[in-house]
LUMROTOR-298801 format. One line per 10 residues: number of its first residue (from 1); their letters; for each residue x, y, z of N, C-alpha, C. Coordinates in steps of 0.05 Angstrom, whole numbers, padded with zeros to 5 digits, always signed. Example, Ala and Ser with C-alpha at 12.3 -4.5 7.8 and 13.67 -1.06 7.14 Angstrom:
1) as) +00264/-00114/+00156/+00246/-00090/+00156/+00264/-00066/+00156  +00257/-00045/+00142/+00273/-00021/+00143/+00258/+00001/+00157 $
This chain:
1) xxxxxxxxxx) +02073/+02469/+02109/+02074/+02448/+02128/+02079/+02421/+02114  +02104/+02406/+02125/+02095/+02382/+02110/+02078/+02355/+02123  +02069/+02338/+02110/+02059/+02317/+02110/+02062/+02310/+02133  +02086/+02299/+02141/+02088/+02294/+02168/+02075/+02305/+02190  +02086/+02333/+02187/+02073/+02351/+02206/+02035/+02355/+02202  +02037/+02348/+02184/+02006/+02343/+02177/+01985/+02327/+02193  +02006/+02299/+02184/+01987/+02280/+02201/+01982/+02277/+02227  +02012/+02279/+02242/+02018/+02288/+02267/+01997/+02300/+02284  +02001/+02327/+02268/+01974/+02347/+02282/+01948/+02334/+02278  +01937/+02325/+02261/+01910/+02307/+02264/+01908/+02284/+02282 $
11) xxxxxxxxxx) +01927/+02272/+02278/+01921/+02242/+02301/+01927/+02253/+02329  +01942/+02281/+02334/+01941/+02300/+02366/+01911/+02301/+02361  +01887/+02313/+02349/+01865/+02319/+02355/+01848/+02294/+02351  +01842/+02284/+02332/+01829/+02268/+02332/+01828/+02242/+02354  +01853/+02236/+02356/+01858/+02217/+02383/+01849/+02189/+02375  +01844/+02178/+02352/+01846/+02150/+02336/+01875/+02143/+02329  +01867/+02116/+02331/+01891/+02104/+02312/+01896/+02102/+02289  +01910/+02108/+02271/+01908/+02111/+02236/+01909/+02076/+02227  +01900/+02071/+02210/+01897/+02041/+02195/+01910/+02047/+02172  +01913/+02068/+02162/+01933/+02073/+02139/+01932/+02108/+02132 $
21) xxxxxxxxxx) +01954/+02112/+02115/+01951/+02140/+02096/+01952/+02140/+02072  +01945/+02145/+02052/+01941/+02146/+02026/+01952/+02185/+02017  +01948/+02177/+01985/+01955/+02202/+01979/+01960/+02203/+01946  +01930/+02221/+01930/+01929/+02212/+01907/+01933/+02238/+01894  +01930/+02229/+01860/+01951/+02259/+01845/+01942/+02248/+01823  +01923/+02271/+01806/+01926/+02263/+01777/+01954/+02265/+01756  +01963/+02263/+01738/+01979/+02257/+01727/+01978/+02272/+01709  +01977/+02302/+01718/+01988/+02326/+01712/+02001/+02350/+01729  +02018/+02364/+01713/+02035/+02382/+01728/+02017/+02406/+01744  +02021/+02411/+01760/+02008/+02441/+01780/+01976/+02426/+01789 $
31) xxxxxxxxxx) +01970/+02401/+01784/+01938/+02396/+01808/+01960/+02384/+01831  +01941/+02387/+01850/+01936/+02392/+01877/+01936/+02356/+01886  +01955/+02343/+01907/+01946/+02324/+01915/+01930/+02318/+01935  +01914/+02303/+01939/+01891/+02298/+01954/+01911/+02278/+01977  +01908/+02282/+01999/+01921/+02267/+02034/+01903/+02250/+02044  +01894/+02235/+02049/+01870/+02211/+02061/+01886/+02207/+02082  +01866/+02205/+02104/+01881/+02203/+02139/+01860/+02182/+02140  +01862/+02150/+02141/+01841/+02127/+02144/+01850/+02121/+02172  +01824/+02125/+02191/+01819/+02129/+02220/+01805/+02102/+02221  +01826/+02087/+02248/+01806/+02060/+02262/+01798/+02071/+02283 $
41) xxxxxxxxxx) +01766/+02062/+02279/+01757/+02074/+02301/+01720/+02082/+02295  +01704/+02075/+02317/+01675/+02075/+02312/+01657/+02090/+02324  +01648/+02105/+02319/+01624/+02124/+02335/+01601/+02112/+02335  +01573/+02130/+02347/+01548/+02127/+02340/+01540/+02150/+02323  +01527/+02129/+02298/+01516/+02159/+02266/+01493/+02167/+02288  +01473/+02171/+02311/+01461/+02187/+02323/+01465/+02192/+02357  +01456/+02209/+02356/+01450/+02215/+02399/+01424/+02199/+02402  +01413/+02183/+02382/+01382/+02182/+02392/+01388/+02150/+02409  +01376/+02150/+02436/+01368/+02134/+02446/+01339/+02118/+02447  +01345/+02083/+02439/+01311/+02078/+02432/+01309/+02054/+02452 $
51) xxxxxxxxxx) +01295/+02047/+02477/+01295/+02024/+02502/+01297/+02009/+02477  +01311/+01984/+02482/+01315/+01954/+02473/+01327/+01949/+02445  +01335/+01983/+02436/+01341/+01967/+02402/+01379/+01981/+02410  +01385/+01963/+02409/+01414/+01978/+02403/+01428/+01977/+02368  +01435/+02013/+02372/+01448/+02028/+02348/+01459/+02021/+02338  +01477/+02003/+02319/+01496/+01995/+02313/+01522/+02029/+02301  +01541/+02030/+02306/+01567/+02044/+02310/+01573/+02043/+02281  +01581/+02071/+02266/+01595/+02073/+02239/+01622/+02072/+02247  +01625/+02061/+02224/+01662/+02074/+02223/+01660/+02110/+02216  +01690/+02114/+02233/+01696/+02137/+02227/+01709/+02152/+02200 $
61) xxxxxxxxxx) +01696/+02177/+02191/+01702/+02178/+02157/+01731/+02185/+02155  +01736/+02179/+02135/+01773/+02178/+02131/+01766/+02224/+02131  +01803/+02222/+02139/+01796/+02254/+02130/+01808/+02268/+02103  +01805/+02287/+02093/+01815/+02295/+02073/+01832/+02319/+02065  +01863/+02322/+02060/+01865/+02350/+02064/+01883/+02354/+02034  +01884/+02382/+02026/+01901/+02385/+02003/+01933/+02398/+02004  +01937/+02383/+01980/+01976/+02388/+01996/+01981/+02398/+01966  +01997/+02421/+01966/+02005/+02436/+01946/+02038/+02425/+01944  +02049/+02422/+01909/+02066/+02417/+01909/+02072/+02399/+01876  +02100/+02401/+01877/+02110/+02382/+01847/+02102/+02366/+01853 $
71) xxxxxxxxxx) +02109/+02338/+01836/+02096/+02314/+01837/+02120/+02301/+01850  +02142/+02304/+01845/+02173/+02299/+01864/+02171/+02304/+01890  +02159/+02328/+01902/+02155/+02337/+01920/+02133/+02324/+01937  +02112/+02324/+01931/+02107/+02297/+01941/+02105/+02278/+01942  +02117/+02265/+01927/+02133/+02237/+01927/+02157/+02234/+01956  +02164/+02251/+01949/+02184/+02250/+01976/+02177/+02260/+02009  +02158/+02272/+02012/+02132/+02282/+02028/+02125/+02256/+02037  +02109/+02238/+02020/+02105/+02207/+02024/+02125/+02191/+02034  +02150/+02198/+02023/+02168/+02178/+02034/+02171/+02192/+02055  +02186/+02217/+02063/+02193/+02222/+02095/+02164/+02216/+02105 $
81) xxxxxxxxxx) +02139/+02224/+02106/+02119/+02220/+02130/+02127/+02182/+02140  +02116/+02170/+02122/+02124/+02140/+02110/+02141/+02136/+02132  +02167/+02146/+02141/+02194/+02133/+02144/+02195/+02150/+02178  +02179/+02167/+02178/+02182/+02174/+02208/+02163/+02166/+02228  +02147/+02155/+02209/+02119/+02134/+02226/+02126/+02110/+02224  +02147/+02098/+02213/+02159/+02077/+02223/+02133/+02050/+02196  +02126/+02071/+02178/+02115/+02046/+02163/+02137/+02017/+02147  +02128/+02002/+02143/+02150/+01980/+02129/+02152/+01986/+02104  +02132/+02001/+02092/+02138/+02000/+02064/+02121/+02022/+02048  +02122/+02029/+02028/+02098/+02047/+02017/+02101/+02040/+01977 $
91) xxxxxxxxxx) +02075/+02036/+01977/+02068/+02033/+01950/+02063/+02049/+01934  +02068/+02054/+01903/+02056/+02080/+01905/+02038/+02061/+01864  +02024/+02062/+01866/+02004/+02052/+01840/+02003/+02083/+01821  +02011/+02076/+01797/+02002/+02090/+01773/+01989/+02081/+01754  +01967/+02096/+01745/+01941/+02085/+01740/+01936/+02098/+01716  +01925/+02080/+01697/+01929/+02089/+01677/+01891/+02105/+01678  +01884/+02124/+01652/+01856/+02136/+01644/+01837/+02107/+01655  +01801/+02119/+01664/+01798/+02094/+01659/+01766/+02109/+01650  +01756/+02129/+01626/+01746/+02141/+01621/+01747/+02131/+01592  +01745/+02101/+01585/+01743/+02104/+01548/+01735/+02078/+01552 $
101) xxxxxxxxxx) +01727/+02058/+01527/+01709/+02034/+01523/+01722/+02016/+01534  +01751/+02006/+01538/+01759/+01990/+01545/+01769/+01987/+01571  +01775/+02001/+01594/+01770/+02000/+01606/+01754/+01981/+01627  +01757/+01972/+01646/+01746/+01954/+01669/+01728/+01974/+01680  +01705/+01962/+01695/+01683/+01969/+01724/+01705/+01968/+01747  +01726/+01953/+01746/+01735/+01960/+01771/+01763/+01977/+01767  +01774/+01986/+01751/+01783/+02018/+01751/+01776/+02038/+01755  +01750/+02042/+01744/+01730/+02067/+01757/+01719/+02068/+01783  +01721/+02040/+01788/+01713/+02041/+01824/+01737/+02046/+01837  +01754/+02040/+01834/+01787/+02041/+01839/+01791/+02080/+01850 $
111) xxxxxxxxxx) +01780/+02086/+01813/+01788/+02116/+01818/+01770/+02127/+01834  +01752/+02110/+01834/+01726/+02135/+01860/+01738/+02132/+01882  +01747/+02113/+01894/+01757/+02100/+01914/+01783/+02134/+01922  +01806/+02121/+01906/+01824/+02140/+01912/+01814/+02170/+01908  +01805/+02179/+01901/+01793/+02210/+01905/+01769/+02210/+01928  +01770/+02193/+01946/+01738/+02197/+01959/+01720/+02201/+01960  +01720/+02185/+01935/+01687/+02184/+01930/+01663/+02160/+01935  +01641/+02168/+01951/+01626/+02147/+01955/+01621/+02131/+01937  +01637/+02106/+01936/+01636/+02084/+01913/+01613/+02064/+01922  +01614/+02059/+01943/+01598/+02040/+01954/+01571/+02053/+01953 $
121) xxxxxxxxxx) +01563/+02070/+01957/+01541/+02082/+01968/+01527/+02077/+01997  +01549/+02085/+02013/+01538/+02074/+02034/+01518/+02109/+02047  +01506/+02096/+02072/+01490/+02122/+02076/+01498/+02145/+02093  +01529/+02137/+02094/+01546/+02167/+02109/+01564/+02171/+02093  +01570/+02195/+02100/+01601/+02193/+02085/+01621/+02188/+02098  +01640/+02178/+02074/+01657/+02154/+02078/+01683/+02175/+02077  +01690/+02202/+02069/+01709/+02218/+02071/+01695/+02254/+02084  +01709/+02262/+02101/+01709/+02286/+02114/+01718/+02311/+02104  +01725/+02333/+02099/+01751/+02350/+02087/+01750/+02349/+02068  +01771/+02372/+02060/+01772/+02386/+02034/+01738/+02402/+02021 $
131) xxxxxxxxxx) +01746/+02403/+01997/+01721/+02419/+01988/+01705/+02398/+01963  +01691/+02379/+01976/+01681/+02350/+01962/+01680/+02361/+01922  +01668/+02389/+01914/+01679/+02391/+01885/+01696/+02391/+01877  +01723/+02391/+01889/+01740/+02388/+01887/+01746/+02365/+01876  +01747/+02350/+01902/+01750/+02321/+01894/+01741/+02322/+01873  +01708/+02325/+01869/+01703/+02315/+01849/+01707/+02316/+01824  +01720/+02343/+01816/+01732/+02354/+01791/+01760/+02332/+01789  +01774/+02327/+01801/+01798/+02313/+01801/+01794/+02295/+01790  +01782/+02283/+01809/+01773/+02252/+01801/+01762/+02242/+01769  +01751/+02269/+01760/+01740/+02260/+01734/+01757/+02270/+01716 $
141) xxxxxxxxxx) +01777/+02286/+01722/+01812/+02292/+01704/+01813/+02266/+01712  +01828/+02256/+01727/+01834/+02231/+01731/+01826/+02208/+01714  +01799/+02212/+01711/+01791/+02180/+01689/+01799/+02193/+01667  +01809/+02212/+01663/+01812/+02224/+01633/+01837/+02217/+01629  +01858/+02231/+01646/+01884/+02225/+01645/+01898/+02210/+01660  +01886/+02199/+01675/+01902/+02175/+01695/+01907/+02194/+01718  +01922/+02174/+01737/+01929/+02183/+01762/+01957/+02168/+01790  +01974/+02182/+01801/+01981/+02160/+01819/+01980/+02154/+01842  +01976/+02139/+01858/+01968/+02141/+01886/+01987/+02123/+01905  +01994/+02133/+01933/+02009/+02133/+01944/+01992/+02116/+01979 $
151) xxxxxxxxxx) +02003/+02098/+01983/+01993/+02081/+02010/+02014/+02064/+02021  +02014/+02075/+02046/+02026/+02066/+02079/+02020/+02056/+02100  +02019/+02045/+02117/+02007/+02038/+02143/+02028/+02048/+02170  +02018/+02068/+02186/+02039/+02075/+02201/+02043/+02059/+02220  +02064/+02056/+02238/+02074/+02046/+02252/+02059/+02052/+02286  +02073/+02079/+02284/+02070/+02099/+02302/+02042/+02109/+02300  +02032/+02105/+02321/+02003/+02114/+02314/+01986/+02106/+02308  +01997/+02082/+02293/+01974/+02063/+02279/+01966/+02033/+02297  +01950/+02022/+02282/+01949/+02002/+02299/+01965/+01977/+02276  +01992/+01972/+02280/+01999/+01956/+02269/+02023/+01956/+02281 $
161) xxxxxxxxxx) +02030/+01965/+02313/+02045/+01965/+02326/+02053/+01939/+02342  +02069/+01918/+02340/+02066/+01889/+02348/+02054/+01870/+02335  +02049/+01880/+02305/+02040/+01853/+02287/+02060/+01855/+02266  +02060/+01826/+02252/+02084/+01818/+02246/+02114/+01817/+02258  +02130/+01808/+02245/+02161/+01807/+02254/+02173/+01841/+02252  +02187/+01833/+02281/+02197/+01854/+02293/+02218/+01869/+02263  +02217/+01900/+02264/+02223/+01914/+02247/+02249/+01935/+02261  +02274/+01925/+02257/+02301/+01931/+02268/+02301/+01957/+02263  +02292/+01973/+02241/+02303/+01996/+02239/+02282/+02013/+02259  +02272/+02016/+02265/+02246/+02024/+02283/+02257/+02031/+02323 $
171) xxxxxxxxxx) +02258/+02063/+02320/+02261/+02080/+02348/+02242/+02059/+02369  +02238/+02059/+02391/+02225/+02057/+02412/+02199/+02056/+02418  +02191/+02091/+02406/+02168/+02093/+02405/+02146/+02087/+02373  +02165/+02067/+02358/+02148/+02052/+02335/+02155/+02079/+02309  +02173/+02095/+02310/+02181/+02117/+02294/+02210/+02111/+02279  +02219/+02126/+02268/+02238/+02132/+02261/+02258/+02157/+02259  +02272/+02174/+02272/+02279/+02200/+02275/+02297/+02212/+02260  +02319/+02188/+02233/+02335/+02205/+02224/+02328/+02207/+02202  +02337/+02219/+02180/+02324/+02222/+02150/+02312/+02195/+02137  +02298/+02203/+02111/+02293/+02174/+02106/+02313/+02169/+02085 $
181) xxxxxxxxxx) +02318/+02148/+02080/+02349/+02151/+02061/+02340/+02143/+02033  +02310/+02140/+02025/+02294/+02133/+02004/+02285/+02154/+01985  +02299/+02159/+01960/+02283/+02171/+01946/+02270/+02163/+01916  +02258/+02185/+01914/+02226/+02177/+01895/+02237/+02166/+01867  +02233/+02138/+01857/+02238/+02139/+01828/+02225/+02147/+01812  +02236/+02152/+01793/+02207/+02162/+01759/+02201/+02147/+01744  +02172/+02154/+01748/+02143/+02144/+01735/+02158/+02121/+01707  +02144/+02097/+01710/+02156/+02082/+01697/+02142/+02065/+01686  +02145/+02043/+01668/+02120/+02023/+01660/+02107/+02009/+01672  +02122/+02002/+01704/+02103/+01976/+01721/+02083/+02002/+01734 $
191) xxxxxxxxxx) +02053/+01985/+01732/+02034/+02000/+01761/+02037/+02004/+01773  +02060/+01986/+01800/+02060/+01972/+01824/+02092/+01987/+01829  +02100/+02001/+01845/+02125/+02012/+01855/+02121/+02003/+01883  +02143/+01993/+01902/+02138/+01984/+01928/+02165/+01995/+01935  +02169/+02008/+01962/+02189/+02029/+01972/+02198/+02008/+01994  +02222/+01997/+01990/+02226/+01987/+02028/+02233/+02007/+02047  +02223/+02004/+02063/+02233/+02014/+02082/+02247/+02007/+02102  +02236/+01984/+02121/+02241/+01975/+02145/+02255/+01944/+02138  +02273/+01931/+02149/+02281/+01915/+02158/+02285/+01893/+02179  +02304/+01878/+02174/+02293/+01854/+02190/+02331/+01849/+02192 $
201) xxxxxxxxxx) +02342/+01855/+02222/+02368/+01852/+02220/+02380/+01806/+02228  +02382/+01802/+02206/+02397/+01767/+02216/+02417/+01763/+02235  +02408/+01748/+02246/+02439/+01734/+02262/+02467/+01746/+02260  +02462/+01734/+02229/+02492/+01736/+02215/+02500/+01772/+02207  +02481/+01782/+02214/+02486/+01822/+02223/+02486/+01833/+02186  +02470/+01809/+02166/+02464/+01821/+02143/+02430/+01826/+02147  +02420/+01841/+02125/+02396/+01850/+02124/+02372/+01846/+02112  +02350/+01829/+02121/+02329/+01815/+02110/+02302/+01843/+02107  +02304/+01839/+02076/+02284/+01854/+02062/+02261/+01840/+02048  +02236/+01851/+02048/+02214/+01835/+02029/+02199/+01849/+02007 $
């Protein structure tokens, strides 16, 4: 199944609006990428009713699922889901080890972060899915050998539908239906890779990109 079809089928059940998708990979051949589905949207952490004190509402935990595949392969997984949800753009960060003396405190929070792991320590959990040793084995390849991670904001589905300047290339229903015409470059010296996607058609019928 791909990605697309992935998320699709989750935001049919779940019935939230997505705030973004992510999608992380250590930076070796044959592991397993980790899919983050980040849900807007708030419940109550109990059923318990108490006269006069009102509950305050968690956020809902991101979900987690595993996607088998080259590292090309999902690279481009990212870009078609990316390009049929009508996102503007997708980033994808390569990260270097952050498991030795020099190293920053906020790389290692970074990497807990992208593998889902309770960085914060808050008192729910903050990710759903998959098989959490999992994660957790990754994640600590990961500070060993680095990692790269992949983030979008959908269009469709999401709640980012009517903010900012209107996005020309974008179907009706905040999607996009024909291929994506973007593919994945290789792993290179900058951190920071940014994918355009969407556009902004001028007056003058040339094409405003950011």
């Amino acid at each position: 199944m791909h990605i697309f079809d992935i998320v699709s089928a989750h935001m049919g059940a779940v019935g939230l609006p997505l705030y973004a998708v992510s999608a992380t990979r250590v930076n070796l051949p044959d592991t397993p990428t980790l899919l983050f589905l980040h849900w807007h949207g708030f419940r109550r952490a109990t059923p318990l009713q108490l006269d006069g004190v009102d509950l305050p509402p968690r956020a809902v935990p991101s979900s987690a699922l595993q996607f088998d595949g080259t590292l090309h392969k999902t690279e481009q997984e990212v870009l078609d889901a990316a390009w049929r949800l009508g996102a503007w753009n997708v980033e994808r960060w390569q990260r270097r080890a952050c498991n030795h003396v020099s190293a920053k405190a906020s790389e290692a929070f970074d990497c807990r972060l992208a593998f889902g792991d309770n960085a914060a320590d808050y008192p729910d959990d903050t990710v759903l899915g998959t098989d959490p040793s999992l994660r957790n084995e990754l994640m600590h390849l990961a500070a060993r050998k680095g990692y790269s991670r992949w983030l979008f904001q959908p269009n469709k589905g999401g709640i980012w539908s009517g903010i900012g300047p209107a996005d020309d290339s974008l179907d009706a229903d905040g999607g996009r239906q024909s291929d994506c015409p973007v593919t994945p470059l290789p792993p290179g010296p900058a951190a920071r890779t940014v994918y355009q996607l969407g556009y902004i058609l001028l007056q003058t019928g040339g094409l405003a990109r950011s």
